[in-house]
C-alpha positions as YAML, in Angstrom:
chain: A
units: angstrom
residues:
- id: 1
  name: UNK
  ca: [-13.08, 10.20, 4.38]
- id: 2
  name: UNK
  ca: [-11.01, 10.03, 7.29]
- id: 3
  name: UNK
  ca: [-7.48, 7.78, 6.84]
- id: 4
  name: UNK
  ca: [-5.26, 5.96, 9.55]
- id: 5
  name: UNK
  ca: [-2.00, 4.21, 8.58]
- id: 6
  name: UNK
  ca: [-0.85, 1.57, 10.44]
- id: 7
  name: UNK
  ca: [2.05, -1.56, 10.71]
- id: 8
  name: UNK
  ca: [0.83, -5.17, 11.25]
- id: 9
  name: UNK
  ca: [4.11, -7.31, 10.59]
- id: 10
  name: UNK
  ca: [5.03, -6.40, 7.10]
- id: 11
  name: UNK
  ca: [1.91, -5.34, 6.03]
- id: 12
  name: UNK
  ca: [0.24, -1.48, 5.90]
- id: 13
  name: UNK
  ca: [-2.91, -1.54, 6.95]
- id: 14
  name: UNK
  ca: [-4.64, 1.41, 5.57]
- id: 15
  name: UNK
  ca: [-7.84, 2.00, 7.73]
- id: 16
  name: UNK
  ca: [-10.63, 3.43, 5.66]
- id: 17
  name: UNK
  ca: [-14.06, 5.37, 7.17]
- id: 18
  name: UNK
  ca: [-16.35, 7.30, 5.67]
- id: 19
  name: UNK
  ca: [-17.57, 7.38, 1.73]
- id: 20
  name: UNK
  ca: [-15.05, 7.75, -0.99]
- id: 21
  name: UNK
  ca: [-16.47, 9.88, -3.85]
- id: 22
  name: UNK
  ca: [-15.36, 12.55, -6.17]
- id: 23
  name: UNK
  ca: [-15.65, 15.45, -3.30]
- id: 24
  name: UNK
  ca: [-14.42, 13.64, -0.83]
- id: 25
  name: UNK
  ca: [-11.53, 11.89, -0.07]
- id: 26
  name: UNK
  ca: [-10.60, 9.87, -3.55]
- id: 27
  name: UNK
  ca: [-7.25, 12.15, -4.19]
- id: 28
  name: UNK
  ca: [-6.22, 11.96, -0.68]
- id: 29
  name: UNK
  ca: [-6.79, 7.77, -1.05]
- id: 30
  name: UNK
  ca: [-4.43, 8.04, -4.18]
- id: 31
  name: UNK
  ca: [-1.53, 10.13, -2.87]
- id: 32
  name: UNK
  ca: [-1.25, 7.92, 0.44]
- id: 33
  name: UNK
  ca: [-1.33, 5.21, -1.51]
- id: 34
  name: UNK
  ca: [1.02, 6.17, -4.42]
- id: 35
  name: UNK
  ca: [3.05, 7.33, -1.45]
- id: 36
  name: UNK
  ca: [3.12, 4.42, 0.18]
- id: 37
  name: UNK
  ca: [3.97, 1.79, -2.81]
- id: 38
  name: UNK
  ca: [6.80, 4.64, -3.91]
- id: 39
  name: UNK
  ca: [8.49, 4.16, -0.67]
- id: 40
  name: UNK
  ca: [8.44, 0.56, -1.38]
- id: 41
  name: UNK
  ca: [5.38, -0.76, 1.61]
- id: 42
  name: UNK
  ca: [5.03, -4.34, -1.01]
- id: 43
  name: UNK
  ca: [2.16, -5.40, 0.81]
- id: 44
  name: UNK
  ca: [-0.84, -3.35, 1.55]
- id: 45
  name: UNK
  ca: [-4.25, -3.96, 2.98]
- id: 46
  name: UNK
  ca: [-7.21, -1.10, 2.47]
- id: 47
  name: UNK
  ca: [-9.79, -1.99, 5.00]
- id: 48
  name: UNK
  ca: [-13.20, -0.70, 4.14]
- id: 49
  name: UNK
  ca: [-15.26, -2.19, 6.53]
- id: 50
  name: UNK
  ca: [-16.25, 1.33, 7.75]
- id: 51
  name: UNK
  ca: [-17.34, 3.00, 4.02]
- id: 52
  name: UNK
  ca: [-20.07, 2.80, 3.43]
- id: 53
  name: UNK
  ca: [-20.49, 4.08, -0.39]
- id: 54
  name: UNK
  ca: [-17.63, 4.38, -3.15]
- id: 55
  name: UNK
  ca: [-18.64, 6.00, -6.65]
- id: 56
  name: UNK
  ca: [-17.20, 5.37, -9.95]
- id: 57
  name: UNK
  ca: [-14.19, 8.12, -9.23]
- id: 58
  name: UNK
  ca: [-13.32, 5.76, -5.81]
- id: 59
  name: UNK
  ca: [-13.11, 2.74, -8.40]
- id: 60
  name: UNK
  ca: [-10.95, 4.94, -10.96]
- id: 61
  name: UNK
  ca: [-8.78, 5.34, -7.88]
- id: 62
  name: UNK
  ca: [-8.45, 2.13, -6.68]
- id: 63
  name: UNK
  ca: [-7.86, 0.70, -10.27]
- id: 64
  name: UNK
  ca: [-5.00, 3.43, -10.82]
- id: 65
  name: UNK
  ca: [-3.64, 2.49, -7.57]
- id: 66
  name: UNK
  ca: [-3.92, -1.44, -8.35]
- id: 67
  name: UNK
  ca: [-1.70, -0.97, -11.50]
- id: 68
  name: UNK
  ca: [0.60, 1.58, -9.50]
- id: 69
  name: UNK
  ca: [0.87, -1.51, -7.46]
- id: 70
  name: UNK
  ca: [1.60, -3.89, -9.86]
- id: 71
  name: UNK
  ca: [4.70, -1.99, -11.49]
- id: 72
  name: UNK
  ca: [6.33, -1.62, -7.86]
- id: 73
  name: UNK
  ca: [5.88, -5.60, -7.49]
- id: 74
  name: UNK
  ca: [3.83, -4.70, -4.86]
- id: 75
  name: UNK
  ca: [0.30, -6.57, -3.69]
- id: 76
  name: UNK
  ca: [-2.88, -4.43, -3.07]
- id: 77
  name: UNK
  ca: [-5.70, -6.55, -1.32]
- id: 78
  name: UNK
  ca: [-9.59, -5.14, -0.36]
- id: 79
  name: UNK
  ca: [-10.60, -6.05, 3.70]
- id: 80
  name: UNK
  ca: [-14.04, -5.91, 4.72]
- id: 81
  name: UNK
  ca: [-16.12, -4.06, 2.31]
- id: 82
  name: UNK
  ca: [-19.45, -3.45, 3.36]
- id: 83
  name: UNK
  ca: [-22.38, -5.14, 1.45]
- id: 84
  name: UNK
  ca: [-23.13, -1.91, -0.82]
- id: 85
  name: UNK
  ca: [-19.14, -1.90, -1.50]
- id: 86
  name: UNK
  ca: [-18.82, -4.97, -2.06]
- id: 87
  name: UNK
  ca: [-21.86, -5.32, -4.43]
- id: 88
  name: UNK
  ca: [-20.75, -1.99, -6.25]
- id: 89
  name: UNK
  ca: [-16.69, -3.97, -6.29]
- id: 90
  name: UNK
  ca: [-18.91, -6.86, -8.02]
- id: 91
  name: UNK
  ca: [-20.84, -4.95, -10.65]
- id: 92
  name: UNK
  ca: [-17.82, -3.19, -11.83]
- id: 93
  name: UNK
  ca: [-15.88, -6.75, -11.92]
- id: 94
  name: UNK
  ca: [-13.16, -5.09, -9.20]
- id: 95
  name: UNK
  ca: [-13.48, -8.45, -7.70]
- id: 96
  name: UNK
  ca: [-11.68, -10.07, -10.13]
- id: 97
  name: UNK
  ca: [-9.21, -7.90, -9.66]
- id: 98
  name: UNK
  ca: [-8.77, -7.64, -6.12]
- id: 99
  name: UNK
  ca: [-8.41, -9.99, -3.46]
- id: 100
  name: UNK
  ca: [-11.17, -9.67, -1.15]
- id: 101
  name: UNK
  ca: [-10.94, -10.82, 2.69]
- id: 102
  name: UNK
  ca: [-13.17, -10.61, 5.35]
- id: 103
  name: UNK
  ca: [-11.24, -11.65, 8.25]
- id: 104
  name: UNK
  ca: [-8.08, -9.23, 9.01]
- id: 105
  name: UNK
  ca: [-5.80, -11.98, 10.46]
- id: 106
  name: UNK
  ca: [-6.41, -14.06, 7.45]
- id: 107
  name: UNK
  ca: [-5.54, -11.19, 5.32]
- id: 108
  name: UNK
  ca: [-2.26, -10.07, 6.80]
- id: 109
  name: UNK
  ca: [-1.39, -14.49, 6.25]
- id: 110
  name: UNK
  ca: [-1.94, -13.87, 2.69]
- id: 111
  name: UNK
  ca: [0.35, -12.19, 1.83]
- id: 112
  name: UNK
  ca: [3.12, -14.78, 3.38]
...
């Protein structure tokens, strides 16, 4: 998994490519992101238009990092999964949890 941080405004963008499974990449996901929400970024955007496959340790991430979110009164939205994310987000309900976007400008309004 290969990770680029960037500013749009006041949101972090955090650019996502490659899959996200236990071997690769899902602790390095975490500590940017715990990183991140501890040096108080409120509104962040994970764009995951270029992985193509998360497993169930991905998901374990992303929900820690969600709730990590939620006690810094910070927001955590999805941007762009591909269809086999998205349809793994959907099985495991992480769409009710997350807001999904599939447009980048409408994503960074959101949070307004």
């Amino acid at each position: 998994m290969v990770l680029n941080i960037r500013q749009e405004g006041s949101v972090t963008v955090v650019d996502l490519s490659g899959p996200i499974t236990l071997g690769d990449g899902r602790l390095e996901l975490r500590e940017n992101l715990f990183r991140l929400l501890d040096q108080n970024h409120r509104h962040i955007l994970l764009n995951l238009e270029d992985v193509p496959h998360v497993d169930s340790s991905a998901l374990g991430e992303l929900g820690a990092s969600f709730k990590h979110a939620c006690e810094k009164n910070s927001v955590l939205k999805l941007l762009t999964p591909s269809p086999r994310v998205l349809d793994t987000l959907q099985l495991m309900k992480f769409d009710d949890l997350f807001d999904i976007h599939d447009d980048e400008r409408e994503a960074i309004a959101s949070f307004e």
